[in-house]
KOLDRENDO-186276 format. One record per residue (C-alpha): x, y, z; residue number from 1. Coordinates in Angstrom, 3 decimals, decimal comma. Example, Ala and Ser with C-alpha at 12.3 -4.5 7.8 and 13.67 -1.06 7.14 Angstrom:
residues 2
+----------+----------+----------+-----+
|        X |        Y |        Z |   k |
+----------+----------+----------+-----+
|   12,300 |   -4,500 |    7,800 |   1 |
|   13,670 |   -1,060 |    7,140 |   2 |
+----------+----------+----------+-----+
end
This chain:
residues 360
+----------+----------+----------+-----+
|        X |        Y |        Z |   k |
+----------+----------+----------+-----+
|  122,427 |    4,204 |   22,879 |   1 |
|  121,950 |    5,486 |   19,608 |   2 |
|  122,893 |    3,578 |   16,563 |   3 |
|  126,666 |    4,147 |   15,177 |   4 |
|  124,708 |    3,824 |   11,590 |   5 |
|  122,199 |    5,929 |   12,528 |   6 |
|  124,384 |    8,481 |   13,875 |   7 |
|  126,376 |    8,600 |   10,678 |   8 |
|  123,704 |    9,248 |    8,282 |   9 |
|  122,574 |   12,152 |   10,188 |  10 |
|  126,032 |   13,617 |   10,911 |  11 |
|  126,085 |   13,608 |    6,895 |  12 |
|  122,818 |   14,972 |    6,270 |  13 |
|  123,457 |   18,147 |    8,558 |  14 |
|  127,016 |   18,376 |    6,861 |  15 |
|  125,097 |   17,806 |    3,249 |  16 |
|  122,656 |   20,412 |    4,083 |  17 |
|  125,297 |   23,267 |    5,306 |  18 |
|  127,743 |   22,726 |    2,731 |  19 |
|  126,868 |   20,522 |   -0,421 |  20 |
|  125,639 |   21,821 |   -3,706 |  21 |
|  127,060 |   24,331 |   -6,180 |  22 |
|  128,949 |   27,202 |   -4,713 |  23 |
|  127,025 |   29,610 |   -6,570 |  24 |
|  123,461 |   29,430 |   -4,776 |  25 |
|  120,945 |   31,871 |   -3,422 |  26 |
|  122,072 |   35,235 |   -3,056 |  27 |
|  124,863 |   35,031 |   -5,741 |  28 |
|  125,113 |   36,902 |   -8,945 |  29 |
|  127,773 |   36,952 |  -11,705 |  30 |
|  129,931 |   40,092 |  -10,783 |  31 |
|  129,720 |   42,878 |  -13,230 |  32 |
|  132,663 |   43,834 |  -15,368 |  33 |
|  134,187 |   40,400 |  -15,412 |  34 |
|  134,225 |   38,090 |  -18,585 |  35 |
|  132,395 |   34,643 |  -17,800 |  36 |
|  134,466 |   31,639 |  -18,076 |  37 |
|  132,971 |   27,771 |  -19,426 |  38 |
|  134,177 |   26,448 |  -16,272 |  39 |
|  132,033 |   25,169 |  -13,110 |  40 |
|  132,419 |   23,226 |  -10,444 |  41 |
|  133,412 |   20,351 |  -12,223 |  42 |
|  136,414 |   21,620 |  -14,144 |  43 |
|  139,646 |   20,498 |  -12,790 |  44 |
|  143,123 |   22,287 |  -12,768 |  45 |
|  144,187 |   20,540 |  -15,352 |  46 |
|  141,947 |   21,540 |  -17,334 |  47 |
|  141,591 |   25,640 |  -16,690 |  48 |
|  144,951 |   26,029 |  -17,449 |  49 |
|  145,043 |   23,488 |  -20,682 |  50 |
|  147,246 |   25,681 |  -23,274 |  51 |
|  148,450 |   28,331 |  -20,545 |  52 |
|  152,726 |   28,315 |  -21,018 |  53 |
|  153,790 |   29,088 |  -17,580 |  54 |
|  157,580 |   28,845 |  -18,865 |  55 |
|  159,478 |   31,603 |  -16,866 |  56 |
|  157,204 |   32,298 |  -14,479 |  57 |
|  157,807 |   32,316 |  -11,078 |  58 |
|  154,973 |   31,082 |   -8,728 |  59 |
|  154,610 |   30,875 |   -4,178 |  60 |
|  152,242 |   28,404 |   -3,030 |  61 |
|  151,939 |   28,640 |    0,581 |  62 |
|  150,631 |   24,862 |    2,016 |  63 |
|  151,760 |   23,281 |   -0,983 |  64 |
|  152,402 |   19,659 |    1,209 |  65 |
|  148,805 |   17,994 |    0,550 |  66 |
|  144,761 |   18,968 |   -0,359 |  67 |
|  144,859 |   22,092 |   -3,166 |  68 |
|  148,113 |   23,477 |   -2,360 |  69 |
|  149,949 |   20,259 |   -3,464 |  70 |
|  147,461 |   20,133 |   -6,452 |  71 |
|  147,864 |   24,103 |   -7,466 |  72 |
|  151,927 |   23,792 |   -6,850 |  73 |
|  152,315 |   20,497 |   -8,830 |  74 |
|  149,439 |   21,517 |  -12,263 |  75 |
|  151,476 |   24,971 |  -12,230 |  76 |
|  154,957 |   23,438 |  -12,384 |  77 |
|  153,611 |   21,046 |  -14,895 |  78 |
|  152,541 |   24,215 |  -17,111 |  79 |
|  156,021 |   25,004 |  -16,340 |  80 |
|  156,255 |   27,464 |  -13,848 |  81 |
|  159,377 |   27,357 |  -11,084 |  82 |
|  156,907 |   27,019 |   -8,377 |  83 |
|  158,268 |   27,828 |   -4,610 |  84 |
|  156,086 |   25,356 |   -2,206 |  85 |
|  156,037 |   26,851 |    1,657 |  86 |
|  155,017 |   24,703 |    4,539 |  87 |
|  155,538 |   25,210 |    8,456 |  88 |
|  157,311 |   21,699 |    7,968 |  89 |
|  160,373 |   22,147 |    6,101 |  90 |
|  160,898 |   18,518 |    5,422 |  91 |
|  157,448 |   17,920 |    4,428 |  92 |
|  157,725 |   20,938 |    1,734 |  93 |
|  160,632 |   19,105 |    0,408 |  94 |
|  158,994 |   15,551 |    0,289 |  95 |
|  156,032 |   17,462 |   -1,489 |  96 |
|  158,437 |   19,338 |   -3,705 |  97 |
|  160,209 |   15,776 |   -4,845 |  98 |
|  157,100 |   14,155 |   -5,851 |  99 |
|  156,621 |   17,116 |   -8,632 | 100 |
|  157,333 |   17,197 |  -11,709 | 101 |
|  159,016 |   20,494 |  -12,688 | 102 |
|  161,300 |   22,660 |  -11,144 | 103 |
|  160,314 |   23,351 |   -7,230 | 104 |
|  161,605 |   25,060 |   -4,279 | 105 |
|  160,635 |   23,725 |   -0,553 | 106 |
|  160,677 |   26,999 |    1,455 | 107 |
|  159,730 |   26,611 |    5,772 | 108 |
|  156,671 |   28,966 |    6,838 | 109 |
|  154,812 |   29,536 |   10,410 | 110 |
|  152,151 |   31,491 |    9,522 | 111 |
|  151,638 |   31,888 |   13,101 | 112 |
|  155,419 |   33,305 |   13,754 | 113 |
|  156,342 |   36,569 |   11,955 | 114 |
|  159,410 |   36,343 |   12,414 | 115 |
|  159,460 |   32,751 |   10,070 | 116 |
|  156,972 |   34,863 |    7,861 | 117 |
|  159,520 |   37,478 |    7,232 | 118 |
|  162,552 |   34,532 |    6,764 | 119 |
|  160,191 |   33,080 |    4,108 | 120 |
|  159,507 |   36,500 |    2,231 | 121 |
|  163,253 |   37,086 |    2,578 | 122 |
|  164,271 |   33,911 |    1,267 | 123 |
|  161,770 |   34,254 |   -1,851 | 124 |
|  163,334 |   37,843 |   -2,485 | 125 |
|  166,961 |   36,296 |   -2,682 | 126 |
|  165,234 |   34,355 |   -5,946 | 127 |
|  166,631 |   36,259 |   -9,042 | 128 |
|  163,207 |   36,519 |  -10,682 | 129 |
|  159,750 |   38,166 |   -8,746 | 130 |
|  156,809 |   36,367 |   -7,771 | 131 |
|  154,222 |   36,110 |  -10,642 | 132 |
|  151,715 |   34,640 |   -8,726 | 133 |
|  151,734 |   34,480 |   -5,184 | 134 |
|  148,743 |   31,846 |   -3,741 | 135 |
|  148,136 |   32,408 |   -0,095 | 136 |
|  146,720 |   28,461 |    0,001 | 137 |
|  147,860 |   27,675 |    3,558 | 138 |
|  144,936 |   27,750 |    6,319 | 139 |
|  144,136 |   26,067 |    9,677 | 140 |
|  140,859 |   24,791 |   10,991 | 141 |
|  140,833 |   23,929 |   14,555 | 142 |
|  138,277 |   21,251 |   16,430 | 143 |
|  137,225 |   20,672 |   19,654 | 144 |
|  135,390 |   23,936 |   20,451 | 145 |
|  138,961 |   25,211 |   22,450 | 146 |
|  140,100 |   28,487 |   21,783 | 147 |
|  143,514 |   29,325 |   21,431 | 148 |
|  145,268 |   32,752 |   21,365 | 149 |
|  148,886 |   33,444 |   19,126 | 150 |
|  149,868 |   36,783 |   20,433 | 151 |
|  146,812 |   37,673 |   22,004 | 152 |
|  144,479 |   37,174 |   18,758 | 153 |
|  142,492 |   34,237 |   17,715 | 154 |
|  144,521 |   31,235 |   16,368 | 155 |
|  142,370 |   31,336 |   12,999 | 156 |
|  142,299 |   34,856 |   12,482 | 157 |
|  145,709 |   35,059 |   13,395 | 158 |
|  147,404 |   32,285 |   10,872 | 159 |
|  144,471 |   32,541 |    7,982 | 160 |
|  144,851 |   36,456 |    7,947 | 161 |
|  147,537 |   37,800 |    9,810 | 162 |
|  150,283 |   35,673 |    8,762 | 163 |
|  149,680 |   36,369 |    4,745 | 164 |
|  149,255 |   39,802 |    5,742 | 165 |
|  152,452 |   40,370 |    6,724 | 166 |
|  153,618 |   37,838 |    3,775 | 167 |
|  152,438 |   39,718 |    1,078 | 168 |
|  153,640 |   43,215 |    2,772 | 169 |
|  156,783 |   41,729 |    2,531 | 170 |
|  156,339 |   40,481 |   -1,362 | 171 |
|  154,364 |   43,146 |   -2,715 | 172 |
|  158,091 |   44,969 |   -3,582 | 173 |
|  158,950 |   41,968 |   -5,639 | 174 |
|  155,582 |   41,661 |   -6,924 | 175 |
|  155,701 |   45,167 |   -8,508 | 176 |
|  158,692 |   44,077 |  -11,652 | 177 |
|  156,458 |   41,126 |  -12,696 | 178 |
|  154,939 |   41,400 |  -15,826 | 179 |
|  151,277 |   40,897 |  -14,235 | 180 |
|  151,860 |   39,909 |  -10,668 | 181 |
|  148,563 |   38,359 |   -9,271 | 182 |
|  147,658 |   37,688 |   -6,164 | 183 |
|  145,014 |   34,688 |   -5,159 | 184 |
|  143,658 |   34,714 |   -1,571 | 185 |
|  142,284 |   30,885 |   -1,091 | 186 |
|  139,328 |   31,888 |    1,218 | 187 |
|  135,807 |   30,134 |    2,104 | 188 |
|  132,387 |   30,672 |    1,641 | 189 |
|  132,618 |   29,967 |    5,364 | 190 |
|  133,167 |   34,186 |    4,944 | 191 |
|  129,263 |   34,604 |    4,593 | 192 |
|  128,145 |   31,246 |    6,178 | 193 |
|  130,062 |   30,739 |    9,579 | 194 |
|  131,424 |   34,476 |   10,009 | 195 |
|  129,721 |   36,754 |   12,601 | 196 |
|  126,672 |   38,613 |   11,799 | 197 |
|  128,233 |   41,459 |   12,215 | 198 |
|  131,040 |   40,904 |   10,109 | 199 |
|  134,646 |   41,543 |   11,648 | 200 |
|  134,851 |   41,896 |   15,156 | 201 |
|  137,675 |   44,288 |   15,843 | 202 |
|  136,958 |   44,935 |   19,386 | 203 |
|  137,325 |   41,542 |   20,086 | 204 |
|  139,920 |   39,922 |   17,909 | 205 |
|  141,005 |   37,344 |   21,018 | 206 |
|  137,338 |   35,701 |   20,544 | 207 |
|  136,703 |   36,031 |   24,376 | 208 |
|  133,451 |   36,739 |   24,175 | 209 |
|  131,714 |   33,704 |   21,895 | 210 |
|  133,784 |   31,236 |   20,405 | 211 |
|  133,190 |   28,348 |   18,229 | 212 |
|  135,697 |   26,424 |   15,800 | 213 |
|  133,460 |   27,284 |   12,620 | 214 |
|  132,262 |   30,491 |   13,408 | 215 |
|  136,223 |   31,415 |   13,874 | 216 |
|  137,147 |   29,901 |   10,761 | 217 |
|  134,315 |   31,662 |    9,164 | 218 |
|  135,620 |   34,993 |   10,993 | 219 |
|  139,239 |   34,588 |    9,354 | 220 |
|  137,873 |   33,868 |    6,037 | 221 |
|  136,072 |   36,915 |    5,709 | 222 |
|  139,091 |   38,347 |    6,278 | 223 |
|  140,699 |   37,101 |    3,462 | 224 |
|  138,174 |   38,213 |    1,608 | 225 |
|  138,146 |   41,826 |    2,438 | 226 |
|  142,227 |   41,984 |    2,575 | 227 |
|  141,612 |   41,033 |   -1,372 | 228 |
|  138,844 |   43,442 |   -1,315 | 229 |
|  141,572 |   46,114 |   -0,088 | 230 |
|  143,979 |   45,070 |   -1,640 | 231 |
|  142,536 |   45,417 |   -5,084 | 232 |
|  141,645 |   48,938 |   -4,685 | 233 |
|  144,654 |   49,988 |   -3,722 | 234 |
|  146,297 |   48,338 |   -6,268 | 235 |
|  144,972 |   50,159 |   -8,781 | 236 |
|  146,548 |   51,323 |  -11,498 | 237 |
|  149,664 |   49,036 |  -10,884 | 238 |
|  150,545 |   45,413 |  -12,842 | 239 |
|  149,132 |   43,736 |   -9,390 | 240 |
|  145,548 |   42,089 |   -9,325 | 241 |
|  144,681 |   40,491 |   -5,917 | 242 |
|  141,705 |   38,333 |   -5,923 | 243 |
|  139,963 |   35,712 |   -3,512 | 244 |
|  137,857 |   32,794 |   -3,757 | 245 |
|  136,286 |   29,724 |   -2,431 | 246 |
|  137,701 |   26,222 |   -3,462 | 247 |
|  134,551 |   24,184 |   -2,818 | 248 |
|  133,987 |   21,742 |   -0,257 | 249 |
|  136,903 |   19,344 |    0,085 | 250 |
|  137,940 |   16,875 |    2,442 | 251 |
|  141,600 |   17,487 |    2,747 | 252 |
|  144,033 |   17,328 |    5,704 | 253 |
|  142,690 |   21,077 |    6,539 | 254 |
|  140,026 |   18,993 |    9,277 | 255 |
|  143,100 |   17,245 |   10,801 | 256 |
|  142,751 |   19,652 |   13,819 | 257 |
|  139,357 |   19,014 |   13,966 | 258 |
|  137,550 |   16,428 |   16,241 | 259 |
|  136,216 |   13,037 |   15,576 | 260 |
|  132,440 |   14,220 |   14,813 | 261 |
|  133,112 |   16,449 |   12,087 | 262 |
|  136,363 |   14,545 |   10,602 | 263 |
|  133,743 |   11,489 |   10,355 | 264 |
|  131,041 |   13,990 |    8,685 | 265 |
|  133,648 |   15,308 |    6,114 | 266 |
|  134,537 |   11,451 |    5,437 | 267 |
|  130,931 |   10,602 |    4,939 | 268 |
|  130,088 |   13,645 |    2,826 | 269 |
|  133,445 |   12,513 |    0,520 | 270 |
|  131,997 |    9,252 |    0,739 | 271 |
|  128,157 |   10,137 |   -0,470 | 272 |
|  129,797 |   12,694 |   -3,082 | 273 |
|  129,699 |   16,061 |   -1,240 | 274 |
|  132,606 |   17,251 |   -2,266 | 275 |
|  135,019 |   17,857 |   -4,691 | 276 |
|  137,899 |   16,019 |   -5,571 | 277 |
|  141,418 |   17,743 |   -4,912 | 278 |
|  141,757 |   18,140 |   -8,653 | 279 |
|  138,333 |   19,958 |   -9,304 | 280 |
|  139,290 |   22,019 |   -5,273 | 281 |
|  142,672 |   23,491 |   -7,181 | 282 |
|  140,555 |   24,538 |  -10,524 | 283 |
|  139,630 |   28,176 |   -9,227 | 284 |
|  142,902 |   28,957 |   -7,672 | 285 |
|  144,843 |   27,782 |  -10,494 | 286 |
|  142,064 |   29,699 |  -12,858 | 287 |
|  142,253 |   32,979 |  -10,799 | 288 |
|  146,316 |   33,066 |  -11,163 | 289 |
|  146,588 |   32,245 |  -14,694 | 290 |
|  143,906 |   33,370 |  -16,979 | 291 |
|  144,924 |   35,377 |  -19,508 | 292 |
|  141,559 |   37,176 |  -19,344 | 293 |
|  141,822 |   38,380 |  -16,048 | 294 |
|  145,031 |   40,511 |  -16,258 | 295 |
|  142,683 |   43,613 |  -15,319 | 296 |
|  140,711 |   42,123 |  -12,458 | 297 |
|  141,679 |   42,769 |   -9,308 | 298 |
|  139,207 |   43,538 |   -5,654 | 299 |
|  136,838 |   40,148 |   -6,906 | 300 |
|  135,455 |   36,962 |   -5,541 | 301 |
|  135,216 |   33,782 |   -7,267 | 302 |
|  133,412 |   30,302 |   -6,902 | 303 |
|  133,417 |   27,665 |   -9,667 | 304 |
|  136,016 |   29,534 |  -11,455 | 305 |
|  133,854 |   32,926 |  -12,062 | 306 |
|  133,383 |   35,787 |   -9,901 | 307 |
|  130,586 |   36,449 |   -8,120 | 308 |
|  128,740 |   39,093 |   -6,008 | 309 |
|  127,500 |   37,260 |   -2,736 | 310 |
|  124,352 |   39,264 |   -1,284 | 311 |
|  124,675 |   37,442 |    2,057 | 312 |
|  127,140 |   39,065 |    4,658 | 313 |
|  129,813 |   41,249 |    4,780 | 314 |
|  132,362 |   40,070 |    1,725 | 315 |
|  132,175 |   43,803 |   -0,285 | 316 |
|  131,925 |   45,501 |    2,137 | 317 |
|  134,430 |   48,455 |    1,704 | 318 |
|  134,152 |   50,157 |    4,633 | 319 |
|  134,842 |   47,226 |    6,837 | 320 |
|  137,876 |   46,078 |    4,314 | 321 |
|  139,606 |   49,879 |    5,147 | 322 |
|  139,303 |   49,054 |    8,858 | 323 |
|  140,826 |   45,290 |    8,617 | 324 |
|  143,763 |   47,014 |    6,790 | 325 |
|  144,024 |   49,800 |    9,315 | 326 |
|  144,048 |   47,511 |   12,159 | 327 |
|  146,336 |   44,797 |   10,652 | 328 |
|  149,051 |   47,024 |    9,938 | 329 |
|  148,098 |   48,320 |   13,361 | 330 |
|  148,874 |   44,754 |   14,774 | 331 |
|  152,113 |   43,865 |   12,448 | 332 |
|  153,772 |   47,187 |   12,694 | 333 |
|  157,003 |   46,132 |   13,605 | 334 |
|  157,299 |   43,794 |   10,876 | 335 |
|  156,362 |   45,647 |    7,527 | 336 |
|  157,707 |   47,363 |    4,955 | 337 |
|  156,967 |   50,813 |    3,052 | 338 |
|  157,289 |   50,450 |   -0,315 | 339 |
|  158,738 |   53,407 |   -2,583 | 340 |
|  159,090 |   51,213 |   -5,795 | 341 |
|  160,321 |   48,135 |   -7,210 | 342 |
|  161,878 |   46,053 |   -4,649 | 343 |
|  165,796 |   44,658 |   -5,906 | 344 |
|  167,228 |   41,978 |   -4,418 | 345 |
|  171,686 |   42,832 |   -4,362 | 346 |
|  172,208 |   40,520 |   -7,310 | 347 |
|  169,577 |   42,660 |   -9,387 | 348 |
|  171,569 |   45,710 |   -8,195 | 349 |
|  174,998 |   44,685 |   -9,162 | 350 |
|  173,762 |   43,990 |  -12,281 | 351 |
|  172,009 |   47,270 |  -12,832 | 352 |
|  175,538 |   49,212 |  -11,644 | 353 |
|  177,077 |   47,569 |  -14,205 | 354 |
|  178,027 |   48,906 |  -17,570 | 355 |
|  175,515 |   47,661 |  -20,540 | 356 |
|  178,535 |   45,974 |  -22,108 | 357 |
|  179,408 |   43,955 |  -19,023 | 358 |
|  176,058 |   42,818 |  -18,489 | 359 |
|  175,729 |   38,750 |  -19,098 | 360 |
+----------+----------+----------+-----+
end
């Protein structure tokens, strides 16, 4: 029988070997257009958005209960934003939301039930203020090699992609009267590592034909990626920037789904210094959303708190980013919304019908 020790070490040297090392490696080139920031890998949350007054701003976190979504929610409430933290546990969000300091809302969201995606977007648009920065954080990893199907599509691709689809549909109305509305896609470089050569499979979205827990993690994250990609374009020439980005390699409670071999890796590759530390995970998400000096970019990726132009895969690909957007309004049809313009909730109304004198 082989050696538990033994075992170990080589778990974490295929884990250190796949996934350690600065984000920014082979293939990867500054993006053009896009001012360079002094931050790396290194830089913390804390510290990317040192100076930044977030008083008045109104921020959605989604997975704000632990890992980079607790981190993101609680160093943008402490800049002072009213951060609204969503999690598919509604007493968890609140237990999260307590131990913050600032003003928090605890909001429930399934990612993998529509119908609790559109109660969460409605519940946000009842706010009297729109979203200035909207963080799609929440994501799911399974384990064990078993796939699993949520309405006939892929459990990943479904919850990582689908489910803040439909979310930001549902937002984007509110998003419009912000100031500078920015939205921050939390994806992987899992998008060129794991995802299928081929990119995005659309004629198999239900993974029946290969499946593998990392590969459909990958699959979803590329996703993310190219909704951003989409998203950005046809954005343009609004207030809205939509972005996406890799966090870094963190051991969170993201591999909780995940079997015993590659929890025990992640541990060990925390353990040997591997990865990041929740604080330095948050930096590019909290970076991305509140930069002053990226009010203009919008359609980007970012590692280490710069963007980047990844040579490997299928991340700008534009052509492949129209399809995904075809087909996922395709698949959430019945639960979208056209937008015309600015999207007022009924207290923003009433106020509007009233006389300028009357208004408070």
């Amino acid at each position: 029988m082989t050696d538990r020790r033994d075992f170990l070490k080589r778990a974490g040297a295929v884990l250190l070997a796949g996934s350690a090392g600065g984000c920014g490696g082979a293939g990867s080139s500054p993006a053009p257009g896009v001012p360079r920031s002094n931050f790396d890998a290194e830089s913390t949350a804390e510290e990317v958005t040192e100076g930044i007054d977030l008083n008045g701003k109104l921020a959605v976190v989604t997975g704000c209960t632990s890992g980079i979504g607790f981190e993101t929610m609680r160093v943008l409430a402490l800049r002072g934003a009213y951060v609204v933290g969503t999690s598919r546990s509604l007493e968890r969000a609140r237990e999260a939301c307590s131990n913050v300091i600032g003003v928090t809302t605890p909001v429930q969201l399934e990612l993998s039930d529509l119908d609790s995606v559109v109660d969460c977007a409605n519940a946000i648009r009842s706010l009297n203020a729109p979203p200035d920065m909207l963080i799609c954080n929440a994501g799911y990893l399974g384990g064990g090699g078993r796939r699993e199907l949520v309405n006939g599509i892929e459990k990943h691709f479904a919850i990582n992609h689908i489910g803040h689809f439909v979310l930001v549909n549902r937002l984007l109305g509110r998003l419009y009267m912000a100031n500078q509305g920015r939205i921050v896609v939390v994806a992987s470089r899992t998008a060129y590592k794991d995802a299928p050569a081929r990119g995005i499979e659309f004629d198999d979205l239900s993974a029946s034909r290969e499946y593998g827990d990392r590969r459909a993690y990958g699959h979803s994250k590329l996703a993310n990626v190219l909704f951003a990609l989409q998203l950005g374009k046809m954005l343009r020439g609004t207030r809205i920037t939509a972005n996406a980005l890799h966090p870094g390699v963190i051991n969170t409670e993201i591999d909780r789904h995940m079997g015993w071999f590659s929890q025990t890796g992640f541990a060990l590759l925390a353990a040997l210094g591997g990865t990041r530390t929740v604080e330095q995970g948050a930096a590019t998400s909290c970076y991305v959303a509140t930069n002053p000096g990226l009010g203009s970019t919008s359609g980007k990726y970012f590692e280490d708190c710069n963007a980047v132009r990844i040579s490997e895969g299928h991340l700008h690909n534009e052509a492949m980013a129209e399809q995904l957007w075809r087909v996922s309004e395709e698949l959430t049809q019945d639960y979208l919304v056209t937008h015309t313009g600015p999207d007022y909730n009924e207290f923003e109304k009433a106020l509007m019908e009233k006389p300028t004198g009357e208004r408070e």
